[in-house]
Backbone as JSON Lines, residues from 0, in Angstrom:
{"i":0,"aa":"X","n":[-137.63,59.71,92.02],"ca":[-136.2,59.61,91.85],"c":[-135.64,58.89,93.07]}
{"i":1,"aa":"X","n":[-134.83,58.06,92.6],"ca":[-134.13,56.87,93.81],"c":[-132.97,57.91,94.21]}
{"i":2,"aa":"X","n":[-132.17,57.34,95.76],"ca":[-131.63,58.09,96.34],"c":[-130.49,58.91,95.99]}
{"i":3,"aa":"X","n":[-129.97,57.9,94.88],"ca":[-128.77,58.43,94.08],"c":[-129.1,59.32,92.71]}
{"i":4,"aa":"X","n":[-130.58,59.63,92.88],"ca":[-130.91,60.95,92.37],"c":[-130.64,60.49,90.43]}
{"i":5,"aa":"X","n":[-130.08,61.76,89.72],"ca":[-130.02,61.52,88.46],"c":[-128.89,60.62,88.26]}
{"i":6,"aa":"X","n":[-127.34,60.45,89.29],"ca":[-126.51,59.25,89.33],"c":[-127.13,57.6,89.52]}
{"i":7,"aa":"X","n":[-128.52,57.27,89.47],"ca":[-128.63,56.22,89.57],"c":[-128.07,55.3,88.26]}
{"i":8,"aa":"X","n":[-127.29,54.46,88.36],"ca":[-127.11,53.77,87.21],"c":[-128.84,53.0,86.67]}
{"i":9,"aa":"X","n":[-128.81,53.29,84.6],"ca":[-129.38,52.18,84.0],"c":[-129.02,51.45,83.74]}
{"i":10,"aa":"X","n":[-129.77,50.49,83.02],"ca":[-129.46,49.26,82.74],"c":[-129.49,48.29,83.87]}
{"i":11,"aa":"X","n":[-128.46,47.28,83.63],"ca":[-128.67,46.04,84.5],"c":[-127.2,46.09,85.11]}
{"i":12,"aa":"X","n":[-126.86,45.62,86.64],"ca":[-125.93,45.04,86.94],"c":[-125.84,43.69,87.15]}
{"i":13,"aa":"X","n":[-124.43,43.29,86.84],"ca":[-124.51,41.31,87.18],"c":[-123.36,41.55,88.37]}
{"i":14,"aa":"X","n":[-123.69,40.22,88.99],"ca":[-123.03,40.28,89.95],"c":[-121.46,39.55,89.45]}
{"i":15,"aa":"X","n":[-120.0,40.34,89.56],"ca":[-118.99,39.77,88.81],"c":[-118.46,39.05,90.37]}
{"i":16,"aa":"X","n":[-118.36,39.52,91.22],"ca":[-117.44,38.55,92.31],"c":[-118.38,38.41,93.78]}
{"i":17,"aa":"X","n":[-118.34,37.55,94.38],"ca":[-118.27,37.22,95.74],"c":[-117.58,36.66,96.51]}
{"i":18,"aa":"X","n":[-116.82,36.91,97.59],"ca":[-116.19,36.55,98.23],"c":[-116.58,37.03,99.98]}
{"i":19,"aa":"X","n":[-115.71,35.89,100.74],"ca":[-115.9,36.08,102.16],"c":[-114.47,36.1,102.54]}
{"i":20,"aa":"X","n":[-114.23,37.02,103.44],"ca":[-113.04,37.24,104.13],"c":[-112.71,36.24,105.11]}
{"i":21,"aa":"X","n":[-111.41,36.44,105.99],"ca":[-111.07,35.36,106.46],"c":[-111.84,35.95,108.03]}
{"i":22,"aa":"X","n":[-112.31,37.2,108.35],"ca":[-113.15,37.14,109.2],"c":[-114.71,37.05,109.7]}
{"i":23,"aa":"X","n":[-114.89,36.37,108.02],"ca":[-116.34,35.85,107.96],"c":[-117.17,37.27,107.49]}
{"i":24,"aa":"X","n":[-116.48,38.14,107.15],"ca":[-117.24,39.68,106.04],"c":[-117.82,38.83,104.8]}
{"i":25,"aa":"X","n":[-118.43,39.41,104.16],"ca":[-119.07,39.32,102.44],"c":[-118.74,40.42,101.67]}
{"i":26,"aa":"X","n":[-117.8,40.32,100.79],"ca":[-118.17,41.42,100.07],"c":[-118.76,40.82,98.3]}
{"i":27,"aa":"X","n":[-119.4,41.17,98.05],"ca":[-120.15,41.4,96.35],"c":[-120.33,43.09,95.56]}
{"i":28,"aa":"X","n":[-119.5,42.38,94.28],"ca":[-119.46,43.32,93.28],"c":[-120.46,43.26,92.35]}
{"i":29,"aa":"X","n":[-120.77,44.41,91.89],"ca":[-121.97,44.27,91.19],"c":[-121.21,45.14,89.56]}
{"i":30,"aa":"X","n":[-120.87,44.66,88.47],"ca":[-120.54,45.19,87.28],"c":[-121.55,46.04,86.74]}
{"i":31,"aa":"X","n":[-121.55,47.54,86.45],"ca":[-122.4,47.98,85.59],"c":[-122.34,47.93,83.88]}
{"i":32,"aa":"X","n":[-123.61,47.69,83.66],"ca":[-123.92,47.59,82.2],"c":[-124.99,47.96,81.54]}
{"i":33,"aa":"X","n":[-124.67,48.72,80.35],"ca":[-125.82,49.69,79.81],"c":[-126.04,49.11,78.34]}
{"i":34,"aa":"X","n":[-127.25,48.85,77.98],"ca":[-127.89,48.33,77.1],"c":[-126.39,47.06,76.46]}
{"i":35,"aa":"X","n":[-126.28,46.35,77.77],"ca":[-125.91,44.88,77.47],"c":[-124.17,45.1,77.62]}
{"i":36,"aa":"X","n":[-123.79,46.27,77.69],"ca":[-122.46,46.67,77.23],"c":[-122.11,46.93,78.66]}
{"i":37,"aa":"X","n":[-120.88,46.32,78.94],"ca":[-120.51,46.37,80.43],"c":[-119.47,47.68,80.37]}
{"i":38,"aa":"X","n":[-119.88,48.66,81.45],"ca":[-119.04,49.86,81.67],"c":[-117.92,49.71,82.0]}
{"i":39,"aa":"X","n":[-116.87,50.66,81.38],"ca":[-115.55,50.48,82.04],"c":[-115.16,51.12,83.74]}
{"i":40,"aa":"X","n":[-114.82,50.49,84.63],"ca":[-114.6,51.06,86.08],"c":[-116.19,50.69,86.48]}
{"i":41,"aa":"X","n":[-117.29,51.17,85.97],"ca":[-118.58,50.74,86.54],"c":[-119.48,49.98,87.69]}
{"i":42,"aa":"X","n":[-118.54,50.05,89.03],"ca":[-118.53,48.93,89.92],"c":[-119.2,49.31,91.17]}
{"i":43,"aa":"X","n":[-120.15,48.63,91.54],"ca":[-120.88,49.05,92.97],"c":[-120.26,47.39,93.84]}
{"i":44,"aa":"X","n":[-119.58,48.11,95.64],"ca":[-119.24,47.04,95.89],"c":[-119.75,47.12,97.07]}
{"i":45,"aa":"X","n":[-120.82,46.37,97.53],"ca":[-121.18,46.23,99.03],"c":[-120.4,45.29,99.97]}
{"i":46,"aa":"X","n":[-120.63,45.35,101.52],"ca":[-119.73,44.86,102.39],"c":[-120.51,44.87,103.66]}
{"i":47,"aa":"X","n":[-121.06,43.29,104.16],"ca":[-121.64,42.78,105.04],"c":[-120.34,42.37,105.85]}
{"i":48,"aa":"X","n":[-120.86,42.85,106.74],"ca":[-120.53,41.8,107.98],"c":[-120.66,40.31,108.24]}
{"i":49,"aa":"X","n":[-120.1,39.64,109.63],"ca":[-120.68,38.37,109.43],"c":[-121.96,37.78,109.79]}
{"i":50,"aa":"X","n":[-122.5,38.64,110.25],"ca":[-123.91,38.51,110.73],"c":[-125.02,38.99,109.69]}
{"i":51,"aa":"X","n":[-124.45,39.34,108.68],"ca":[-125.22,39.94,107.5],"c":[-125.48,41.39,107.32]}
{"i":52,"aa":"X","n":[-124.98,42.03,108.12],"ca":[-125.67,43.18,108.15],"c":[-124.66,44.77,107.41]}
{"i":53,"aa":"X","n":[-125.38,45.0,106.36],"ca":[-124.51,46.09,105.23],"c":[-124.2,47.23,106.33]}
{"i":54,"aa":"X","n":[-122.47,46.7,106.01],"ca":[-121.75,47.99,106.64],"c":[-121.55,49.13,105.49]}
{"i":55,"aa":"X","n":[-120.61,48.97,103.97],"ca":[-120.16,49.66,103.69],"c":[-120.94,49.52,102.15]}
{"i":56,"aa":"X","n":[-120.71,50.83,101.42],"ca":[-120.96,51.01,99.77],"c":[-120.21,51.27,99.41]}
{"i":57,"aa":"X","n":[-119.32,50.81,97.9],"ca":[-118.41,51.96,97.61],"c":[-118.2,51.7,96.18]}
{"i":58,"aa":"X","n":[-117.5,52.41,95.35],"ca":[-117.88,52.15,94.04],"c":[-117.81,53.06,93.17]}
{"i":59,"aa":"X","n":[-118.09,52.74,91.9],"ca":[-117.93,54.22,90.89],"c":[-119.07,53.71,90.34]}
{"i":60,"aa":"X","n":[-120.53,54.56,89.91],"ca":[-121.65,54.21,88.79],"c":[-121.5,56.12,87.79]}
{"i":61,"aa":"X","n":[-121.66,55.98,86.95],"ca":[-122.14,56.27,85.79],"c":[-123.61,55.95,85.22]}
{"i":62,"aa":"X","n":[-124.19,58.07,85.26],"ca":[-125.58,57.76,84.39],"c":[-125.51,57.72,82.74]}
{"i":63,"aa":"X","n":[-126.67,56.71,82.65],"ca":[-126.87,56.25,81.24],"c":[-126.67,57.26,80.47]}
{"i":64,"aa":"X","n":[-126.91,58.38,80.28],"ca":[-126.95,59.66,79.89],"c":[-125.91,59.89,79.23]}
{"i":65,"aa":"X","n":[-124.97,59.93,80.05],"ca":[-123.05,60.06,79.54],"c":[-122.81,58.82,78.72]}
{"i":66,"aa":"X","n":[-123.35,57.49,78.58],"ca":[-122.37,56.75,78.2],"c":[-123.58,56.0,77.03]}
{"i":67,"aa":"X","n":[-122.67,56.65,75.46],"ca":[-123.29,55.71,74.02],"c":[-123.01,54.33,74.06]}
{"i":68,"aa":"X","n":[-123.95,53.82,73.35],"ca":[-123.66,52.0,73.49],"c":[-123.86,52.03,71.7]}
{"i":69,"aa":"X","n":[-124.35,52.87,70.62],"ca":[-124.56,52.44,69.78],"c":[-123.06,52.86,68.56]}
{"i":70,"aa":"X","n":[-122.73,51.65,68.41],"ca":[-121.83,51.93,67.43],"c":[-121.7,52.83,66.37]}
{"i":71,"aa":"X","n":[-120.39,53.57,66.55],"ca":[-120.41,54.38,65.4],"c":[-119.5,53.83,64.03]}
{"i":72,"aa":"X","n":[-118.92,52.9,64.19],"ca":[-118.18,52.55,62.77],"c":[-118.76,50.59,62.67]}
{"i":73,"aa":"X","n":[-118.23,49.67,62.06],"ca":[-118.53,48.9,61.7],"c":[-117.63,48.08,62.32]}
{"i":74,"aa":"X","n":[-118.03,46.61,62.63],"ca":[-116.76,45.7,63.02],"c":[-115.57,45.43,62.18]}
{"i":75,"aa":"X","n":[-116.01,45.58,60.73],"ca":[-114.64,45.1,59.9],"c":[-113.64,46.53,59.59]}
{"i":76,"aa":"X","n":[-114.41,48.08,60.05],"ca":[-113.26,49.37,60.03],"c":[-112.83,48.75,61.49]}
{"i":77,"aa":"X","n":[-113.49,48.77,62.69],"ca":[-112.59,48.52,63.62],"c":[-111.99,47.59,63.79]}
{"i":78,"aa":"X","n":[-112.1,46.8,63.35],"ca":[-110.73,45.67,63.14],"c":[-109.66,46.04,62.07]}
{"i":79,"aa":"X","n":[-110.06,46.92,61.18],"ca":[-108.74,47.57,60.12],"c":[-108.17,48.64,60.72]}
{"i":80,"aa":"X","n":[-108.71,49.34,61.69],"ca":[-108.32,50.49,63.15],"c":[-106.98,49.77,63.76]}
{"i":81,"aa":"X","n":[-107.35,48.47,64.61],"ca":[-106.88,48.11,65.52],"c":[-105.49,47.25,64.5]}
{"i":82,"aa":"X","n":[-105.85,46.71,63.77],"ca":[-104.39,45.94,62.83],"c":[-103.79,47.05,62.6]}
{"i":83,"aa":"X","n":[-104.1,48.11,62.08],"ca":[-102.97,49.11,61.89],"c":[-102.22,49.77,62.93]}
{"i":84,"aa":"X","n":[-103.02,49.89,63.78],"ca":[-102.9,50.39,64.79],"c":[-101.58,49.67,65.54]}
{"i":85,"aa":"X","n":[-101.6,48.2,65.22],"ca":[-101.08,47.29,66.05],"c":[-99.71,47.5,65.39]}
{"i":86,"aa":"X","n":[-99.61,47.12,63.68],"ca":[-98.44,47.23,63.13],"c":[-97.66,48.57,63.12]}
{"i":87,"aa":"X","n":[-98.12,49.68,63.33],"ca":[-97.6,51.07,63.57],"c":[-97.0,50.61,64.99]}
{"i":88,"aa":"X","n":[-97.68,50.32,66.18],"ca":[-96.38,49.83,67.36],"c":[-95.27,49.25,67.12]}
{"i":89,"aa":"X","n":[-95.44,47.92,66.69],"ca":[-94.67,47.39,66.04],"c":[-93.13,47.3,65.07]}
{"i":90,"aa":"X","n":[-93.86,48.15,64.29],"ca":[-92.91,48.13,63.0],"c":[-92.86,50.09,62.26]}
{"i":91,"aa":"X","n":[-93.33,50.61,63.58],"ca":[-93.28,52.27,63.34],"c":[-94.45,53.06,62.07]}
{"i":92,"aa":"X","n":[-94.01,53.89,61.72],"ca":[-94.73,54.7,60.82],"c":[-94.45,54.15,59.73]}
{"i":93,"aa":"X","n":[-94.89,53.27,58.39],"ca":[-93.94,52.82,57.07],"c":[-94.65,53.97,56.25]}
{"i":94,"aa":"X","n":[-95.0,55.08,56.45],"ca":[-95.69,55.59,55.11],"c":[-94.11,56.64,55.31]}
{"i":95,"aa":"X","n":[-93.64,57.04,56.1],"ca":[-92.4,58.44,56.2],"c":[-90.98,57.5,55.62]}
{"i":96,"aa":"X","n":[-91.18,56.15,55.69],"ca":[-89.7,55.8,55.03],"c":[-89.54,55.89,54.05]}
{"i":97,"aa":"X","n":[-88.04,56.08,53.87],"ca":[-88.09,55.58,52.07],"c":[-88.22,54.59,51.37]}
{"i":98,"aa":"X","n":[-88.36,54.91,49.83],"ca":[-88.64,53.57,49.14],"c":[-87.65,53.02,48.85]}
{"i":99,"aa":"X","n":[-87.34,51.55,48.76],"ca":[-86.09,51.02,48.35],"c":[-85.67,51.83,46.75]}
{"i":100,"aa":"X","n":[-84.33,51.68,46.81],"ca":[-84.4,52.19,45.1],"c":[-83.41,50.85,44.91]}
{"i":101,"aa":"X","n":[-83.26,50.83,43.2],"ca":[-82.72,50.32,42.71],"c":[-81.54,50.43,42.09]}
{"i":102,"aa":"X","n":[-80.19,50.43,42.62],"ca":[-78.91,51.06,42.19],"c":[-78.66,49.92,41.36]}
{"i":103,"aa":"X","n":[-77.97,50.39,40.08],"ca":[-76.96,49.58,39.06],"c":[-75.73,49.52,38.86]}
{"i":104,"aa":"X","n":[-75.07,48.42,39.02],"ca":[-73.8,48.34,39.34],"c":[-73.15,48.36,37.98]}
């Protein structure tokens, strides 16, 4: 078991940013991702100095354990999820209104 014990993240991380400060630091982010699916918050961020040498860790990882990657509904329900979903913001609840009626003059 590696140092971070049963918190070691699986899967793969990619590296999402690098940058150097204006006093010549490094810092690199590393995105976590579990079976291809990038975690939400999932971020390990190291921090060199300018001489190279790792000052700081910091970060949030998540074990594989806690987090499903295999879909439970289909792409075309979750896209009929999210349109409804969208027009209920929108344009409110339409199932509680009333129905137009038809008055005769």
């Amino acid at each position: 078991m590696g140092c971070l014990g049963p918190y070691a993240p699986s899967g793969k991380s990619a590296l999402s940013e690098s940058k150097v400060d204006i006093a010549g630091n490094t810092h690199l982010s590393f995105a976590q991702h579990i079976n291809g699916v990038p975690v939400f918050d999932g971020m390990l961020r190291f921090h060199f100095d300018r001489d190279g040498k790792l000052r700081h860790i910091n970060g949030v990882i998540f074990p594989a354990t806690l987090i499903e990657t295999t879909p439970r509904i289909t792409p075309t329900t979750a896209a009929s999820i999210a349109l409804v979903t969208v027009a209920k913001r929108i344009f409110g609840n339409i199932s509680n209104r009333r129905k137009p009626e038809i008055i005769d003059l």
